[in-house]
C-alpha positions in Angstrom: 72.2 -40.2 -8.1 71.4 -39.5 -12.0 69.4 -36.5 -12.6 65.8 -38.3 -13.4 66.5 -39.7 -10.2 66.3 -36.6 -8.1 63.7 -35.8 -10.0 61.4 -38.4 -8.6 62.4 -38.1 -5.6 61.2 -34.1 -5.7 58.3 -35.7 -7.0 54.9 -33.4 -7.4 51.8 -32.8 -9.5 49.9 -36.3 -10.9 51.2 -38.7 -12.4 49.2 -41.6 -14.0 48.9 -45.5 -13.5 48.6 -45.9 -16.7 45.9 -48.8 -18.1 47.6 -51.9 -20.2 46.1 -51.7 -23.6 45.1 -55.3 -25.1 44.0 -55.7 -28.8 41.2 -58.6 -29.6 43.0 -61.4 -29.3 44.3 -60.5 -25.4 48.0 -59.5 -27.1 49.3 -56.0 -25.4 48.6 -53.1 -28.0 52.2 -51.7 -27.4 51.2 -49.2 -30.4 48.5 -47.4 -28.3 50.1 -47.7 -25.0 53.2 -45.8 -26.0 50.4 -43.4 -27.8 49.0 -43.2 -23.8 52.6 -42.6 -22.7 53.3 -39.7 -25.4 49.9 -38.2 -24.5 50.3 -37.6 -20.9 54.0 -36.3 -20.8 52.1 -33.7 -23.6 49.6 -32.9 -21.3 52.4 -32.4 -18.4 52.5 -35.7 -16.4 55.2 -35.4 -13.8 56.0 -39.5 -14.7 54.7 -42.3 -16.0 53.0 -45.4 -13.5 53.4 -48.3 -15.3 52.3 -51.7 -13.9 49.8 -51.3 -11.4 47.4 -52.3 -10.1 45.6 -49.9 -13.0 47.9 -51.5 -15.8 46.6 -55.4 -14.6 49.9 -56.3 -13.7 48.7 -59.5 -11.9 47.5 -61.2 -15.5 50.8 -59.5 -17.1 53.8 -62.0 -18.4 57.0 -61.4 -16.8 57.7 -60.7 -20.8 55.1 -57.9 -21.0 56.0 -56.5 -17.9 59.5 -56.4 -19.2 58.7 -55.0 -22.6 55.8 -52.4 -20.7 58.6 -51.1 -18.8 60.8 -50.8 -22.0 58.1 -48.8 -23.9 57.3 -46.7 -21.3 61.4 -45.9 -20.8 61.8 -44.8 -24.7 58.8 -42.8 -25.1 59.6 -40.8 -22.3 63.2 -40.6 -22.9 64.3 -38.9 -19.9 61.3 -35.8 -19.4 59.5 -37.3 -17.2 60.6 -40.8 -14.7 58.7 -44.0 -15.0 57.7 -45.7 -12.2 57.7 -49.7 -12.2 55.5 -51.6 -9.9 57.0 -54.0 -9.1 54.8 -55.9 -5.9 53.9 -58.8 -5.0 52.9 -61.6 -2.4 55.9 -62.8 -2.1 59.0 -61.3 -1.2 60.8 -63.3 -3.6 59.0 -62.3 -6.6 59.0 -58.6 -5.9 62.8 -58.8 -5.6 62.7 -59.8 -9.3 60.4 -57.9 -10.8 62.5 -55.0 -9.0 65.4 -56.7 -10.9 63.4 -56.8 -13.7 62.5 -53.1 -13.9 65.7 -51.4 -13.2 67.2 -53.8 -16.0 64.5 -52.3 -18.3 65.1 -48.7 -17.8 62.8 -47.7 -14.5 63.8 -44.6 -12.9 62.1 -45.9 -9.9 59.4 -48.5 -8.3 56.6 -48.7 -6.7 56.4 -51.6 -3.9 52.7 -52.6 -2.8 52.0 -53.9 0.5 52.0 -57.7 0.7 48.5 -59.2 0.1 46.6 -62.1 1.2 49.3 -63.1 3.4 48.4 -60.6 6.2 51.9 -60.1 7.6 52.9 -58.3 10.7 54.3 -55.2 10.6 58.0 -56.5 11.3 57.1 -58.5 8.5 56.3 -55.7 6.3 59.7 -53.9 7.5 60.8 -56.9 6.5 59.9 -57.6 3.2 60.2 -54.0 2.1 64.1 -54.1 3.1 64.8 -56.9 1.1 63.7 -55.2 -1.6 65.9 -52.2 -1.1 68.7 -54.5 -0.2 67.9 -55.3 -4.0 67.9 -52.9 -5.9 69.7 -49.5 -6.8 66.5 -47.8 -7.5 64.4 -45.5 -5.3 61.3 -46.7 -4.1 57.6 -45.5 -3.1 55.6 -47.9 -1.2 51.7 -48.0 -1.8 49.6 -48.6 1.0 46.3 -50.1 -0.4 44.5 -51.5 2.4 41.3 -52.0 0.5 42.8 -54.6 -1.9 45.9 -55.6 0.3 43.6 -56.4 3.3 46.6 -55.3 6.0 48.4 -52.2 6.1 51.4 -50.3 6.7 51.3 -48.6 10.2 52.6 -45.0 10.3 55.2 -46.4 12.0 56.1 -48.7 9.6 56.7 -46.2 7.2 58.5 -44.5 9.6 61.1 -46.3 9.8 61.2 -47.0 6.4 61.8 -43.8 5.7 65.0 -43.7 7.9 66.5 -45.8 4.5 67.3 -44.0 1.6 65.9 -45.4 -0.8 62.1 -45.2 0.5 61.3 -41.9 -1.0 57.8 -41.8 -0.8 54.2 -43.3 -0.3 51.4 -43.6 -2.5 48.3 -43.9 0.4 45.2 -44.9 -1.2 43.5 -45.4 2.6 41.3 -42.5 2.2 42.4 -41.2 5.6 43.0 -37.5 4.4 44.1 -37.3 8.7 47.1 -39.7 7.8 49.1 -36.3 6.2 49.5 -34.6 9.2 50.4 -37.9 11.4 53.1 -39.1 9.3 54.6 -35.6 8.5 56.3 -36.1 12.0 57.6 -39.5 11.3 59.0 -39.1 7.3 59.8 -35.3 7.2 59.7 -32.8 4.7 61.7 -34.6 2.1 59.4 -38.2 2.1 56.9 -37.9 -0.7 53.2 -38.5 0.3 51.3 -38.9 -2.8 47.5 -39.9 -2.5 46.6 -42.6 -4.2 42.7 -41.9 -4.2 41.4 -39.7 -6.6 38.2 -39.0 -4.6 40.2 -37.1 -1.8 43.2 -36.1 -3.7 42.5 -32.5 -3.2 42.1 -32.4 0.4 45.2 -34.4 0.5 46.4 -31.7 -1.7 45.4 -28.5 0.4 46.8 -30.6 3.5 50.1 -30.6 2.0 50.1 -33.2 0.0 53.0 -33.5 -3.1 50.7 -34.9 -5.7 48.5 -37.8 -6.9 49.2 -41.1 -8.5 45.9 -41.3 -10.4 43.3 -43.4 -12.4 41.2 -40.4 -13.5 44.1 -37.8 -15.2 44.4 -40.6 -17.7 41.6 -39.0 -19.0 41.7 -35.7 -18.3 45.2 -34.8 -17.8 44.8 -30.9 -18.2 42.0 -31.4 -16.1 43.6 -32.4 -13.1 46.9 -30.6 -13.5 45.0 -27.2 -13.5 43.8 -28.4 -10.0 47.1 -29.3 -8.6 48.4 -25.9 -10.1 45.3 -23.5 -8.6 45.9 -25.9 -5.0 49.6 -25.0 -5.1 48.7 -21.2 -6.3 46.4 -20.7 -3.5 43.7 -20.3 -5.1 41.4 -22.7 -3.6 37.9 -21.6 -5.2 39.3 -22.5 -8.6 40.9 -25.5 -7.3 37.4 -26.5 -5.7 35.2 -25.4 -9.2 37.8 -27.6 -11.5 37.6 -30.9 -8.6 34.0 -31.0 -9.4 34.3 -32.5 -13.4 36.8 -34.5 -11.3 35.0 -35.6 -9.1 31.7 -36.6 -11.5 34.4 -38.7 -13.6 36.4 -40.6 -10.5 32.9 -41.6 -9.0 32.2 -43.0 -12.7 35.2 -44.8 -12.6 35.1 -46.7 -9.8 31.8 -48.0 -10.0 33.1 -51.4 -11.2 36.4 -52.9 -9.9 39.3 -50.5 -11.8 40.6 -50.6 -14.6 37.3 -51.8 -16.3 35.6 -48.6 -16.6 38.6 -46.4 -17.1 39.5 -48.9 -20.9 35.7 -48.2 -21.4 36.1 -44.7 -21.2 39.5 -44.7 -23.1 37.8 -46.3 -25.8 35.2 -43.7 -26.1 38.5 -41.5 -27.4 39.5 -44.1 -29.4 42.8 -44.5 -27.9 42.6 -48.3 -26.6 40.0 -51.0 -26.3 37.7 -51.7 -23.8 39.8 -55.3 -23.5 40.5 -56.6 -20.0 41.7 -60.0 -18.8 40.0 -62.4 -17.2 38.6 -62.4 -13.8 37.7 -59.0 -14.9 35.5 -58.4 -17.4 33.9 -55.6 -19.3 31.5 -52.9 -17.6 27.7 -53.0 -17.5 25.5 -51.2 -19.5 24.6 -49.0 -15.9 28.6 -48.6 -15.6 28.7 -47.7 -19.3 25.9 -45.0 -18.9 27.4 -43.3 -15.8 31.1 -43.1 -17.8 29.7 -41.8 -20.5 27.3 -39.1 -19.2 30.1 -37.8 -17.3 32.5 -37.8 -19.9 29.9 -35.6 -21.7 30.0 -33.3 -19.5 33.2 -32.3 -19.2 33.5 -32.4 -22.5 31.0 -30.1 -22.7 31.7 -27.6 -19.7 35.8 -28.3 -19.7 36.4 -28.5 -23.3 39.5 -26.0 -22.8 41.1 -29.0 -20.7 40.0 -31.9 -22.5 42.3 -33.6 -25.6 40.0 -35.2 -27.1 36.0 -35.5 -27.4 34.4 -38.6 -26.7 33.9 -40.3 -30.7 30.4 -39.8 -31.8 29.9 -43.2 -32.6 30.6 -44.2 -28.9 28.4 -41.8 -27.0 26.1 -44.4 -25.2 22.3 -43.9 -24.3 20.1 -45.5 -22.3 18.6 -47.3 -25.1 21.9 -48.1 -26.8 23.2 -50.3 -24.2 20.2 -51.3 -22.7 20.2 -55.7 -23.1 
């Protein structure tokens, strides 16, 4: 095993899934996602999430994938790993992209539940060995029920964990209980990762190794001193700094993610608001809330924010109003 791979599999802190920048005419801005890349492993990112669900990877190319995967890889030259998704519907097509990634430089991938298919759970064993039977590279599996419609049973990961090369879950099922539950079946080692910003911090105080997250793309200090008070013991802090948090995730996911996370970005002038059809830009009521929250941490976290919002894209009421 190479040394950025035991690093990932000692995985902690947050890590982002990082948004796919597209310029005006729908072409990926590689310019200002490397930029993204550079910024968080500045701000202390413990790796990089590339192509998820965040980064649109069900409009992406097999080409942009490819060359998403290979601009994350050089800009983080070895600090920090990057992590590939690499999921799909098909058992098939994950194997490739897995393929894919490790020929592009991942250090390791992330594997989402099947979707619309509504497999079993031996069919979820299933598919998820293939993969490893695949691949050389470790692999966390994401357990999104809200998007995948089925899920993995604690079971299921159980014995998953029994191979290697499982090294960890991402849960986004916003069941802060599931820690404790699985902790029997994947032991110490297994990484649990939430995958929901909006309870990463009781998944944190639970035990939890960290957060892939939507919301440290904007605030990466932010949410790193969290994780560091949480790990510190010192829970008050950790409690007073989740609340900026907090304001920000429940901005974020008022419209279906990543819409009003490029919105936000774009207030920072780091990418454009651009997404890819069936999504489409936020409403003026999305834009208001992003913005209003963004203002205040700005003005109340300043210490922990990079960059303020540019002045010409503070929104009011009136200035997106139709």
């Amino acid at each position: 095993m190479t040394a950025i791979c035991r690093h990932v599999s000692r995985l902690t802190g947050y890590a982002p899934a990082l948004p796919t920048p597209f310029d005006d005419d729908d072409n990926v801005d590689t310019a200002a996602f490397e930029q993204l890349c550079d910024r968080q492993i500045q701000e202390g990112a413990t790796a990089l999430v590339v192509c998820g669900t965040t980064g649109e990877a069900p409009t992406l190319t097999p080409a942009e994938h490819d060359a998403l995967i290979r601009a994350a890889v050089s800009v983080a030259r070895g600090r920090v790993p990057v992590i590939a998704g690499a999921g799909s519907n098909s058992t098939a097509h994950a194997i490739e992209l897995t393929k894919s990634a490790e020929a592009a430089g991942a250090d390791a991938i992330l594997s989402v539940v099947p979707y619309y298919n509504k497999p079993t759970q031996q069919g979820l064993y299933a598919h998820f060995r293939a993969i490893a039977q695949s691949t050389g590279l470790p692999i966390i599996l994401y357990d999104v029920p809200s998007r995948t419609v089925c899920g993995l049973a604690d079971e299921t990961v159980g014995r998953l964990a029994e191979l290697p090369q499982f090294i960890g879950l991402k849960d986004a099922t916003s069941d802060i209980t599931r820690l404790s539950r699985l902790r029997a079946l994947v032991g110490s080692e297994f990484r649990m990762l939430s995958g929901d910003d909006a309870t990463a911090l009781p998944f944190l105080t639970q035990g939890g190794h960290g957060c892939i997250s939507v919301t440290s793309n904007l605030v990466p200090g932010l949410c790193r001193a969290m994780y560091l008070a949480c790990r510190q013991g010192q829970i008050t802090r950790a409690q007073r700094l989740s609340v900026p948090i907090a304001r920000l995730t429940a901005a974020l996911f008022r419209e279906s993610s990543p819409v009003p996370l490029k919105y936000a970005l774009s207030l920072l002038c780091l990418i454009t608001p651009k997404v890819r059809l069936p999504l489409v830009e936020p409403s003026n009521e999305a834009k208001i809330a992003v913005a209003a929250a963004m203002e205040d941490v700005c003005e109340g976290y300043a210490e922990y924010f990079v960059e303020k919002p540019h002045e010409a894209g503070r929104v009011r009421p009136d200035a997106v109003a139709s």
